[in-house]
TILUM-64588 format. One record per residue (C-alpha): x, y, z. Coordinates in nm, 3 decimals. Layout:
# TILUM-64588
<rec><east>X</east><north>Y</north><up>Z</up></rec>
...
//
This chain:
# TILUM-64588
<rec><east>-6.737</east><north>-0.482</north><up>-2.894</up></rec>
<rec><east>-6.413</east><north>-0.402</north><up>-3.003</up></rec>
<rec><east>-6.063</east><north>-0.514</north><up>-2.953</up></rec>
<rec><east>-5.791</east><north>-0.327</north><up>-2.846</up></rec>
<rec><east>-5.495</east><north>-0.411</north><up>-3.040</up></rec>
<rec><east>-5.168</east><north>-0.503</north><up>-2.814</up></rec>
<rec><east>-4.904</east><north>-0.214</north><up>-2.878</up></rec>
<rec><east>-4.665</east><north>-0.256</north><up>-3.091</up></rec>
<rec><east>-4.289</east><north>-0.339</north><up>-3.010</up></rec>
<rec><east>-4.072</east><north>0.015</north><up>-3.103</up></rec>
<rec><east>-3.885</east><north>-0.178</north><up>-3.376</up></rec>
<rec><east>-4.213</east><north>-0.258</north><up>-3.555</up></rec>
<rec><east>-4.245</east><north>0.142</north><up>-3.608</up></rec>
<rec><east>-4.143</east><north>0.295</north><up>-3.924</up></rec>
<rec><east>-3.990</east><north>0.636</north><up>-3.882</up></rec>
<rec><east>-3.907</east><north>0.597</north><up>-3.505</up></rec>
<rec><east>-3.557</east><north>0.510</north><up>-3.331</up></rec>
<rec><east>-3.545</east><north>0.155</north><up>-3.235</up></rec>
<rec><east>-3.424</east><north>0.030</north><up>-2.950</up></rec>
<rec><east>-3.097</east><north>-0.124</north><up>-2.952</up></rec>
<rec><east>-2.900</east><north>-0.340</north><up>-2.681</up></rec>
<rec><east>-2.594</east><north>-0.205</north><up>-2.601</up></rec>
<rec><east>-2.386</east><north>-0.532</north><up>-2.562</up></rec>
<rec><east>-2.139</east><north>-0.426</north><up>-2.283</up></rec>
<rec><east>-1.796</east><north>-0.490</north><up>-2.248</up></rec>
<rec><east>-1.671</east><north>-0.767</north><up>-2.054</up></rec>
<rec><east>-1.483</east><north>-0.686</north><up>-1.709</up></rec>
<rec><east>-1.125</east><north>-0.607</north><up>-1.717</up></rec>
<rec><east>-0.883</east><north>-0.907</north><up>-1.619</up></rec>
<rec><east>-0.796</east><north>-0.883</north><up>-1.276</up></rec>
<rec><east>-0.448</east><north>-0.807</north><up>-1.228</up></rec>
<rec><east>-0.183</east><north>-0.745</north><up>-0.943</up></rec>
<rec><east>0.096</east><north>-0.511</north><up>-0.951</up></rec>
<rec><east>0.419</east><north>-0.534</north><up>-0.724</up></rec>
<rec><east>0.623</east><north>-0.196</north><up>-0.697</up></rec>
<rec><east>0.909</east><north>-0.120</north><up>-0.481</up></rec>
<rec><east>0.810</east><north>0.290</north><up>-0.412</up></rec>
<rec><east>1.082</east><north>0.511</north><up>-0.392</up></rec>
<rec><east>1.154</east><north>0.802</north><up>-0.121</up></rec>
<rec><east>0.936</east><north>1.104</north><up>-0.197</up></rec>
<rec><east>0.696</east><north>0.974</north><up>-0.395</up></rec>
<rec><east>0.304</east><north>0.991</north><up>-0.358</up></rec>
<rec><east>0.090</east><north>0.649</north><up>-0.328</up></rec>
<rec><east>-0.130</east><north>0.854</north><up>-0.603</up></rec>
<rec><east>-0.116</east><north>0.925</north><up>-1.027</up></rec>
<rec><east>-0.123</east><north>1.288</north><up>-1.005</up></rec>
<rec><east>-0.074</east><north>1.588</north><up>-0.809</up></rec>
<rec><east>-0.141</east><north>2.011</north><up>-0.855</up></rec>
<rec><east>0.234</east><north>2.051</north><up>-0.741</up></rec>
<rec><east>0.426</east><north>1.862</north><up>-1.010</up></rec>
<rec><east>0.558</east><north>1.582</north><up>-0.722</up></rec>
<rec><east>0.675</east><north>1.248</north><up>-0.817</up></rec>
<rec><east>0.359</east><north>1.061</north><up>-0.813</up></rec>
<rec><east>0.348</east><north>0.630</north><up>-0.927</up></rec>
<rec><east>0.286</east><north>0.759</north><up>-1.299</up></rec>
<rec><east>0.624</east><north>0.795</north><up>-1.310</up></rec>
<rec><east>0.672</east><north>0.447</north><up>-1.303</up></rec>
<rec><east>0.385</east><north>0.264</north><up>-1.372</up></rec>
<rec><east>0.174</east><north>0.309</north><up>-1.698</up></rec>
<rec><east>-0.057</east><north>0.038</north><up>-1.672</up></rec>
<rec><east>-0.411</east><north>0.210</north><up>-1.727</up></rec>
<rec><east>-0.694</east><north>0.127</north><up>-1.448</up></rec>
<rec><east>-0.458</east><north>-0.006</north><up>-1.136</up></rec>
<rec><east>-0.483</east><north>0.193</north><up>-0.777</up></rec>
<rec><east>-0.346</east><north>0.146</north><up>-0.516</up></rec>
<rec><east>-0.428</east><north>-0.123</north><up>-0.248</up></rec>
<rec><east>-0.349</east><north>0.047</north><up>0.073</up></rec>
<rec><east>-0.094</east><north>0.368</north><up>0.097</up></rec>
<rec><east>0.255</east><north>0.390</north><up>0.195</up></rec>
<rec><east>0.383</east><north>0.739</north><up>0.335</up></rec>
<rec><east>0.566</east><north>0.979</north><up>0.076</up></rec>
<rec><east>0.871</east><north>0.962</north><up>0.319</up></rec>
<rec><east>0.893</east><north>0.579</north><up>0.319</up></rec>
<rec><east>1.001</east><north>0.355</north><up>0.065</up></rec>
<rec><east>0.901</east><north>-0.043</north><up>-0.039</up></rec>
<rec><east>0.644</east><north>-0.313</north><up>-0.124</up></rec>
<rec><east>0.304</east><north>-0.100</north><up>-0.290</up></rec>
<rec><east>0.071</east><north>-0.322</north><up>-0.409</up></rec>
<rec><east>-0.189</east><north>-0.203</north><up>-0.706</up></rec>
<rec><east>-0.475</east><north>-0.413</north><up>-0.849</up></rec>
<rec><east>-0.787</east><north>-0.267</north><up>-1.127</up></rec>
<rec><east>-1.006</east><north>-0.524</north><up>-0.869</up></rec>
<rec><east>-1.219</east><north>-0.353</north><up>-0.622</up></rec>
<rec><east>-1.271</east><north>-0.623</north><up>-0.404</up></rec>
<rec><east>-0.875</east><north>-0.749</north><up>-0.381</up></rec>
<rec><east>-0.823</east><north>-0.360</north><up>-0.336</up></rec>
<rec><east>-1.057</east><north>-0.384</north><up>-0.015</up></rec>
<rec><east>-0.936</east><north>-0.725</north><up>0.121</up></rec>
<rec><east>-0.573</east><north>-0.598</north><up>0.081</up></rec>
<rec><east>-0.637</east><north>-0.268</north><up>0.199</up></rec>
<rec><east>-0.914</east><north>-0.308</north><up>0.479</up></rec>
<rec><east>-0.767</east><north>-0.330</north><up>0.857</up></rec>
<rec><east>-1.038</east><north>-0.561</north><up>0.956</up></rec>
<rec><east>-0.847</east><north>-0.819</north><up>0.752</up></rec>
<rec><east>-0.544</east><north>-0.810</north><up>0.976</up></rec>
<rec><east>-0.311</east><north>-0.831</north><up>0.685</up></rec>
<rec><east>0.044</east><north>-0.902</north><up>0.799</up></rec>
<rec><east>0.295</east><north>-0.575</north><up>0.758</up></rec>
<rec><east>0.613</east><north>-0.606</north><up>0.752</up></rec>
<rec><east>0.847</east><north>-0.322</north><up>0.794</up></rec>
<rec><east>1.238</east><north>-0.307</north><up>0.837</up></rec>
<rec><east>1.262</east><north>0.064</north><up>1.008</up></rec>
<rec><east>1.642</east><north>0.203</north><up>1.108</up></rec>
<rec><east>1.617</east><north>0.431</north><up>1.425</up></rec>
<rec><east>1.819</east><north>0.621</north><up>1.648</up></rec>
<rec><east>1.989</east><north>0.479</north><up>1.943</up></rec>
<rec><east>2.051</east><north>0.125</north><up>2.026</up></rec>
<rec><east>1.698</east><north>-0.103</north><up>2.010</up></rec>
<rec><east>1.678</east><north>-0.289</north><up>2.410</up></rec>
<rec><east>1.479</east><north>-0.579</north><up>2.464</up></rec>
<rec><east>1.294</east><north>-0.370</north><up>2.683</up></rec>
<rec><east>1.211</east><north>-0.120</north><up>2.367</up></rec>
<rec><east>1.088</east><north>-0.404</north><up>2.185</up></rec>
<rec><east>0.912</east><north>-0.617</north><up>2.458</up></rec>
<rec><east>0.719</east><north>-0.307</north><up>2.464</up></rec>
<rec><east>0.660</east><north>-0.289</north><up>2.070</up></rec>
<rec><east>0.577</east><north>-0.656</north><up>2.113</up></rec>
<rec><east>0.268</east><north>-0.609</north><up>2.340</up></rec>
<rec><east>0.098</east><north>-0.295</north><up>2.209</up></rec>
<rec><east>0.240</east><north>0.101</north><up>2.278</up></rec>
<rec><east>-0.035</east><north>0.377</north><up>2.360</up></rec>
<rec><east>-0.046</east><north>0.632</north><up>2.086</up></rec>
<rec><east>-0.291</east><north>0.957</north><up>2.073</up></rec>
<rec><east>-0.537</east><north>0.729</north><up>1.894</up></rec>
<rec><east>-0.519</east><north>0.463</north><up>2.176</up></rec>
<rec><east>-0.358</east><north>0.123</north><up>2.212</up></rec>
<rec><east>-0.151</east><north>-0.031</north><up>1.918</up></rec>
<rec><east>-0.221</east><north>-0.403</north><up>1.886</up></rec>
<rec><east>0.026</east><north>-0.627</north><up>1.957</up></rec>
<rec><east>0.315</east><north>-0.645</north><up>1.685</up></rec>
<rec><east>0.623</east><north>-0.858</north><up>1.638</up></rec>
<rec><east>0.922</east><north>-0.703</north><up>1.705</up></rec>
<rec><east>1.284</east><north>-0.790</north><up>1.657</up></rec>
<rec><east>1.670</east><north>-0.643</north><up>1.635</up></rec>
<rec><east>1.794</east><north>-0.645</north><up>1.298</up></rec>
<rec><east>2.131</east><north>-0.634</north><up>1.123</up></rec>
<rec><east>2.186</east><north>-0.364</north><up>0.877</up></rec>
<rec><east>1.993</east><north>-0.526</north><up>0.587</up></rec>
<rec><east>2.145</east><north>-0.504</north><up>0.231</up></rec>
<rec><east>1.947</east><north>-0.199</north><up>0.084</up></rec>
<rec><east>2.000</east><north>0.012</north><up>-0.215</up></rec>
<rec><east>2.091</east><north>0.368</north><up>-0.142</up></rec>
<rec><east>1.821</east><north>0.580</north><up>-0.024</up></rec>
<rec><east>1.816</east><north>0.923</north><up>-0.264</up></rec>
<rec><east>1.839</east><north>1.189</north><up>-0.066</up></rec>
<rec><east>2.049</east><north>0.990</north><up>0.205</up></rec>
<rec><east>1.920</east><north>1.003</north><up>0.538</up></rec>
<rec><east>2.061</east><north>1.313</north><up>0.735</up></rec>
<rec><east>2.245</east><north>1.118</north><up>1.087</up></rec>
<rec><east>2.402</east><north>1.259</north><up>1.359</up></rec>
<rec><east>2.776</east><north>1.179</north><up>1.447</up></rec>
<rec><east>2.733</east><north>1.156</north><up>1.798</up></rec>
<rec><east>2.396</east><north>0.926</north><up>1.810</up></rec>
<rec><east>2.396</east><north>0.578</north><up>1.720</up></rec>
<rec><east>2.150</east><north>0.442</north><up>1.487</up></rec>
<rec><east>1.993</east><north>0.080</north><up>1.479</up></rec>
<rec><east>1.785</east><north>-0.125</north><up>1.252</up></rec>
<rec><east>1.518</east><north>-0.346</north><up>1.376</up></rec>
<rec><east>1.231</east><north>-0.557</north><up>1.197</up></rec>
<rec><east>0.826</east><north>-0.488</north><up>1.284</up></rec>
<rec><east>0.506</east><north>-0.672</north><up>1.172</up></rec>
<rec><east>0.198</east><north>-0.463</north><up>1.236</up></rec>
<rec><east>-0.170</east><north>-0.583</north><up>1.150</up></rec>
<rec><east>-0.317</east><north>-0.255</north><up>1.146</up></rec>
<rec><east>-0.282</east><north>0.053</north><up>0.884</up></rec>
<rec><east>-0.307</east><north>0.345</north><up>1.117</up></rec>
<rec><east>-0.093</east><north>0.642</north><up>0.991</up></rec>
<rec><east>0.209</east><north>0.660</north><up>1.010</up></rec>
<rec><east>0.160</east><north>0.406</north><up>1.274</up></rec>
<rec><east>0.535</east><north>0.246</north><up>1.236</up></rec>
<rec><east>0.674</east><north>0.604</north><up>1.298</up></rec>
<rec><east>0.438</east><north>0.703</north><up>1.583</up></rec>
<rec><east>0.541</east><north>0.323</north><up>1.793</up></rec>
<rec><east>0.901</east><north>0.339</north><up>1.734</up></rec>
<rec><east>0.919</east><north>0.697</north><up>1.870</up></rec>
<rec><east>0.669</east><north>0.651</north><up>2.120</up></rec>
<rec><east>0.943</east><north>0.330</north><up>2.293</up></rec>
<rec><east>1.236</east><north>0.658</north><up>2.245</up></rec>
<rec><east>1.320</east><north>0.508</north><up>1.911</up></rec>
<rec><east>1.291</east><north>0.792</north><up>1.605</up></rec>
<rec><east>1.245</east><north>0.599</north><up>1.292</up></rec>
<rec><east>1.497</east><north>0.804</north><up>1.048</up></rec>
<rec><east>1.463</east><north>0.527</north><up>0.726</up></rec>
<rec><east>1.132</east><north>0.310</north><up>0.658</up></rec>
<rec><east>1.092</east><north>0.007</north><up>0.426</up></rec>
<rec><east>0.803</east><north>-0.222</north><up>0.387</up></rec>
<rec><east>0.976</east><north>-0.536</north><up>0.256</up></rec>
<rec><east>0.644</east><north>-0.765</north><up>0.288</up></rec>
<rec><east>0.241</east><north>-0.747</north><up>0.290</up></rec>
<rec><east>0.087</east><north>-1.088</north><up>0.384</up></rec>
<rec><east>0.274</east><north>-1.309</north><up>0.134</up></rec>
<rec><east>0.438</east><north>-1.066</north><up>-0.144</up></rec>
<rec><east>0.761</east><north>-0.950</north><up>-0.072</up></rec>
<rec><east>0.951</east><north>-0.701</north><up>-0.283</up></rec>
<rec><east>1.183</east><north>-1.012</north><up>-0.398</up></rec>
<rec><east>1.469</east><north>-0.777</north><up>-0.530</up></rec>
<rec><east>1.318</east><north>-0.503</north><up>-0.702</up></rec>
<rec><east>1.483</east><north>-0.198</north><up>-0.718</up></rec>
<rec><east>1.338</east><north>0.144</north><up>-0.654</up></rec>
<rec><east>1.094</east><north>0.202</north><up>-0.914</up></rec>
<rec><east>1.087</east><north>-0.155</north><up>-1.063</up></rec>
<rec><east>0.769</east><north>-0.321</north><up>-1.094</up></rec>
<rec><east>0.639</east><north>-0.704</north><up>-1.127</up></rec>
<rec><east>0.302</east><north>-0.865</north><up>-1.258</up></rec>
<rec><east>0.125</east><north>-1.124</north><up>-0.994</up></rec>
<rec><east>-0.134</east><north>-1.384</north><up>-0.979</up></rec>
<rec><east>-0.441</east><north>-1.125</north><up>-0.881</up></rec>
<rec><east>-0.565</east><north>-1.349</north><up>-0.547</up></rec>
<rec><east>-0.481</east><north>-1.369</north><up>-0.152</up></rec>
//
């Protein structure tokens, strides 16, 4: 009777490719990026229309953002090359503390912001409950373009923490309560703060919650 003989391993094979392990490269470092955004520019690294777009100002290859920020507000962007600190920043079921220094029209009354305080409705239903305060005019650099005001309409500057990442949820509350938000800055997300960068300005962070 006879044996069959046990096949032979590809690199015993004259004249054939062997296989080869490709040793792979080990994961990227995580890392944590903290940039103050300017007004008018895109939470993205390109766009078709030639906008301003965070290229502009940060060249670190592999970061993205962790969350957005509107083009039309300004403040605290956080970007990270980890997918799961991306999702734990950026994912509403983490409740994430926002906060948000917003300058309206018309003078802020505690009834405005008792309302803030316990939720507003909004065409996507209830807000949750934020925290809500009156602010004095904080120490900002100059927004470019300046915000348009009107002479005869007084404008006020108050303070909000949200927990949610609807959009343009701060806008939507503060004009739901009769307050139109005319200037928007996120100044914190859970505990980074912008710390006194300047428009454009970036910083390097430990990459964890």
């Amino acid at each position: 009777m006879s044996r069959t003989s046990p096949p032979r391993s590809p690199r015993s094979v004259q004249g054939r490719t062997q296989l080869r392990r490709v040793a792979k490269a080990p994961p990227a470092a995580p890392r944590l990026l903290l940039l103050n955004k300017p007004f008018d520019v895109l939470t993205q690294f390109n766009d078709a229309d030639g906008r301003a777009t965070l290229k502009d100002f940060v060249s670190v290859p592999g970061v993205y953002p962790a969350g957005r920020l509107d083009r039309d507000s300004e403040g605290l962007l956080l970007l990270t090359n980890d997918g799961q600190l991306q999702a734990r920043i950026a994912d509403p079921k983490h409740k994430l503390a926002k906060t948000y220094w917003v300058q309206v029209e018309g003078d802020v009354s505690a009834e405005q912001l008792q309302r803030l305080r316990e939720g507003v409705e909004l065409n996507d239903g209830m807000t949750l409950p934020a925290e809500a305060r009156a602010l004095d005019e904080p120490q900002l650099w100059p927004r470019t373009p300046p915000v348009r005001f009107r002479k005869s309409v007084p404008t006020s500057w108050l303070e909000l923490v949200i927990r949610e990442g609807r959009n343009r949820q701060v806008r939507r509350m503060t004009a739901a309560v009769g307050l139109p938000t005319l200037r928007l800055v996120r100044v914190r997300i859970g505990s980074w703060s912008l710390d006194g960068l300047q428009p454009g300005e970036w910083r390097e962070v430990a990459a964890q919650l």
